[in-house]
C-alpha positions in Angstrom: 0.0 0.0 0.0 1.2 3.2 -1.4 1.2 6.4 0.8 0.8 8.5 -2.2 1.0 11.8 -0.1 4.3 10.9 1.4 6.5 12.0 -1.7 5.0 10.0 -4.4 5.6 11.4 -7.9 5.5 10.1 -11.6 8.5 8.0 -12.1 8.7 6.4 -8.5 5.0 5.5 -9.8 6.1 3.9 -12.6 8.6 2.1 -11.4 6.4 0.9 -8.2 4.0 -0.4 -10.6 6.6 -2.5 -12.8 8.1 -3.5 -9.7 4.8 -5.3 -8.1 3.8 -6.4 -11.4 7.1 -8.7 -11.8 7.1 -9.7 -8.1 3.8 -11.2 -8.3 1.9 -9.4 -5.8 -1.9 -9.7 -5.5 -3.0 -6.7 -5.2 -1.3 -2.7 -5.5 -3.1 0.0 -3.2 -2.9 3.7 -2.7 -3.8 6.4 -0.8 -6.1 9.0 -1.8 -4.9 12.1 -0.3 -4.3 15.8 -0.8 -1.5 16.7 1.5 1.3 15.2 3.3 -0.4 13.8 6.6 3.3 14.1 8.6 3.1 17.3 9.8 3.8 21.0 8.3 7.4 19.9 7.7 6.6 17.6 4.9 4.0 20.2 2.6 5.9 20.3 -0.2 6.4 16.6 -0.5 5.3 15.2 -3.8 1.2 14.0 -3.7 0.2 12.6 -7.2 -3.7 12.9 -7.9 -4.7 8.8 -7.1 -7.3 8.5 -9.6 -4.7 9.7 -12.4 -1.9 7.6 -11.4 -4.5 4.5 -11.1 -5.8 4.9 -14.6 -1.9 4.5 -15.8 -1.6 1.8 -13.9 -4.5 -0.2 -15.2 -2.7 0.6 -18.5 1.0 -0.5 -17.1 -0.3 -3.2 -15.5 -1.8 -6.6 -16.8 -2.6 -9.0 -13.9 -2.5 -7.1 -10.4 -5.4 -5.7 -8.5 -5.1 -1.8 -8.0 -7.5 0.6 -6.0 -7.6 3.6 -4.3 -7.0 2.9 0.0 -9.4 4.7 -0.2 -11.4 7.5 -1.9 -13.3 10.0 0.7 -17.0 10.4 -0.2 -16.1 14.0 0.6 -13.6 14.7 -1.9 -15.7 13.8 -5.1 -19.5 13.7 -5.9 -20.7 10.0 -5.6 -21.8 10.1 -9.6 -18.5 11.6 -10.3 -16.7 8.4 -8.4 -18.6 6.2 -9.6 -17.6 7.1 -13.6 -14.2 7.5 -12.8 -14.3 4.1 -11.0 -16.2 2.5 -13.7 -13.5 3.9 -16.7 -10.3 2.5 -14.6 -12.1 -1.0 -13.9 -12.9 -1.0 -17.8 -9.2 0.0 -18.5 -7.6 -2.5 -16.2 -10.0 -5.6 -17.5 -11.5 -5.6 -14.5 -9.1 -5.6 -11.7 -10.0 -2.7 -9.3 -11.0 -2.7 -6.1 -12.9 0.6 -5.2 -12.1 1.5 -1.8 -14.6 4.1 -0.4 -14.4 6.1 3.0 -15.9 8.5 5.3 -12.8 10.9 5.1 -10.7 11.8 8.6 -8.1 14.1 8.5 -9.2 17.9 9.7 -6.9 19.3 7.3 -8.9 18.0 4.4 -12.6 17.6 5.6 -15.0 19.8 7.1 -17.1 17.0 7.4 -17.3 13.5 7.7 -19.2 10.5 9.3 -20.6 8.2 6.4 -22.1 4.4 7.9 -20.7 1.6 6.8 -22.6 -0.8 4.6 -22.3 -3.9 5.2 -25.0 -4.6 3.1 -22.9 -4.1 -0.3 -19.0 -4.1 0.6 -16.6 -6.7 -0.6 -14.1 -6.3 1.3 -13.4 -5.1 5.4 -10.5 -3.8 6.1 -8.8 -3.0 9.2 -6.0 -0.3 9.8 -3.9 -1.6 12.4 -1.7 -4.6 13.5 -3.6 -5.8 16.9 -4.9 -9.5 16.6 -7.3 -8.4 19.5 -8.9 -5.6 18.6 -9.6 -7.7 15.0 -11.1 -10.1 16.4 -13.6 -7.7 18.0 -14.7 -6.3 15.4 -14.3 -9.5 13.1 -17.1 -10.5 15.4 -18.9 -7.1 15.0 -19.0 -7.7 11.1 -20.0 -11.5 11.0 -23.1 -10.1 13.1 -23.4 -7.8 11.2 -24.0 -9.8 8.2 -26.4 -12.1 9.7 -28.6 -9.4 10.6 -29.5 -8.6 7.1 -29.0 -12.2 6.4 -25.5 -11.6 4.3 -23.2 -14.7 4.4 -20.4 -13.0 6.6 -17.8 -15.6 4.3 -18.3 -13.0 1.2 -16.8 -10.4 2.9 -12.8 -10.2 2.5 -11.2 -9.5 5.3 -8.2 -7.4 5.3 -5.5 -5.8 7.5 -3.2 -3.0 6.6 0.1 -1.9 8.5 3.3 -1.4 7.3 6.9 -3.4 7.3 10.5 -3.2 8.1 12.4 -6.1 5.9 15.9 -7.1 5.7 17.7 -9.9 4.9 19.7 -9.5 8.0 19.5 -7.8 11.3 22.0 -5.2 9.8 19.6 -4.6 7.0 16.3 -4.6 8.9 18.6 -1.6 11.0 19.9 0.1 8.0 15.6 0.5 7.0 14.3 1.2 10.4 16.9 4.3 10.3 15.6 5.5 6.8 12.1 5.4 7.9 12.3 7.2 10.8 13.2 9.9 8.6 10.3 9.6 6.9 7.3 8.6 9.3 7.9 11.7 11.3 6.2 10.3 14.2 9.0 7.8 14.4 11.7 11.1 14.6 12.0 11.6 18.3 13.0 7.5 18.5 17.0 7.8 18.8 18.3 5.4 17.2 17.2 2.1 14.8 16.8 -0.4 17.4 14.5 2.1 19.2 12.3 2.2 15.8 12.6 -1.6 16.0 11.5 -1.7 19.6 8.3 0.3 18.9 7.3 -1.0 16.1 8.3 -5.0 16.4 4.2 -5.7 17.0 2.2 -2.7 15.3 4.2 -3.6 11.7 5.7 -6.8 10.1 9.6 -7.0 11.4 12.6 -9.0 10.5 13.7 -11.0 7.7 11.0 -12.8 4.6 11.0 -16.1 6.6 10.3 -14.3 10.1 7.5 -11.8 8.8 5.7 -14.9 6.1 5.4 -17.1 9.8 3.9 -14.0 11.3 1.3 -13.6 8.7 0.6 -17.2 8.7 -0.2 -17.5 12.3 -2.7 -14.0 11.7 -4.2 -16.0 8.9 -5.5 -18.2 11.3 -7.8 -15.0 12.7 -9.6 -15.2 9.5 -7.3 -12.7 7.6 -7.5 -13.1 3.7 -5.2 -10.1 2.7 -2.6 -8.3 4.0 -1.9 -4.6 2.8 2.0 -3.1 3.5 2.2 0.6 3.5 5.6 1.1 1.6 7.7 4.1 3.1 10.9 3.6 1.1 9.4 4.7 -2.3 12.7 4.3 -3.8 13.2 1.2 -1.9 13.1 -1.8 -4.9 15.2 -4.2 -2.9 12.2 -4.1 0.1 10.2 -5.1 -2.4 12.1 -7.5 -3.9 12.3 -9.1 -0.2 8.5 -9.1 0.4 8.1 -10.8 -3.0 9.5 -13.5 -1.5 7.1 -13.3 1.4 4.4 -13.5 -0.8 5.9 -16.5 -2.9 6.6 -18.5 0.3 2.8 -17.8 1.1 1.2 -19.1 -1.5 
């Protein structure tokens, strides 16, 4: 999963896109953002419109899933939406995944609050790494379903976090160090192994082999995909490394 507000811009897209294409992942997601979220310090970081940069990728891509993570039904008319989502599924043969929100962040909405319908979704997704607190609300949603009588099996289930690989404890240091400087949040940590420390349960840590038997005792929570937000946009070795996750998972 793409942070697209975090600095993405035309030929990192490009090249992201190739990238997840040849490493066989399932699916390619991005934020749909107007601003850096990181704080004032990171305004003029590069923020690609998503709906643009997803209709090249329907055309650069042949077999992956791509969506937006997701569109706010405040920042477009739901007719409006609705087209645009209907041209990229038609360019891509069919492989988006429309991702629609409520909206959160005060520095883009004025208003927000839209129900979720479990009625017609696809897919769930949840936004953080806590096994417990997905359960809960797994729960929530499979009684959910039964309410309106809605098989809660044809909902996908999905968790998004992010991910610190390496292929050994020196390079899972060396990326803990270059994310830090660019999850700000992470910034006042003072050193790698402190990023490590703090974020060794909320994201996937360690080497392919150690993160692929994390996500395969998750699974077992009823987890069918997992999205990684991808910091290091210039990264192509991380992804080269989670390519093996996904490989050894199938």
């Amino acid at each position: 999963m793409i942070e697209g507000q975090e600095g993405l811009n035309w030929d990192r897209w490009r090249r992201i896109c190739a990238d997840t294409e040849r490493l066989g992942f399932a699916s390619l997601r991005r934020s749909d953002h107007l601003i850096s979220l990181m704080g004032p310090q990171t305004s003029e970081r590069d923020c690609i419109e998503c709906w643009e940069s997803l209709a090249l990728a329907a055309e650069w891509t042949k077999t992956i899933e791509l969506g937006p993570m997701v569109s706010p039904t405040t920042f477009r008319l739901p007719g409006v939406l609705a087209k645009m989502a209907a041209s990229v599924d038609s360019l891509s043969g069919g492989r988006l995944i429309l991702g629609v929100g409520a909206g959160w962040n005060e520095n883009e909405h004025a208003v927000f609050g839209i129900p979720f319908y479990t009625r017609e979704a696809a897919e769930w997704n949840f936004s953080r790494l806590n096994p417990d607190e997905f359960r809960e609300r797994r729960d929530e949603l499979d009684r959910c379903c039964r309410e309106i009588g809605r098989d809660p099996a044809t909902v996908r289930r999905s968790v998004m976090t992010s991910f610190i690989v390496g292929r050994s404890r020196a390079d899972v240091l060396e990326r803990a160090s270059q994310v830090r400087e660019v999850v700000t949040p992470l910034g006042s940590l003072s050193t790698p192994e402190e990023v490590l420390d703090n974020r060794k349960d909320a994201w996937f840590v360690g080497t392919p082999e150690e993160i692929a038997e994390r996500m395969r005792e998750l699974s077992k929570l009823g987890i069918d995909l997992f999205m990684l937000q991808h910091f290091l946009l210039d990264d192509g070795d991380a992804l080269q490394l989670l390519g093996e996750v996904a490989k050894s998972l199938q």
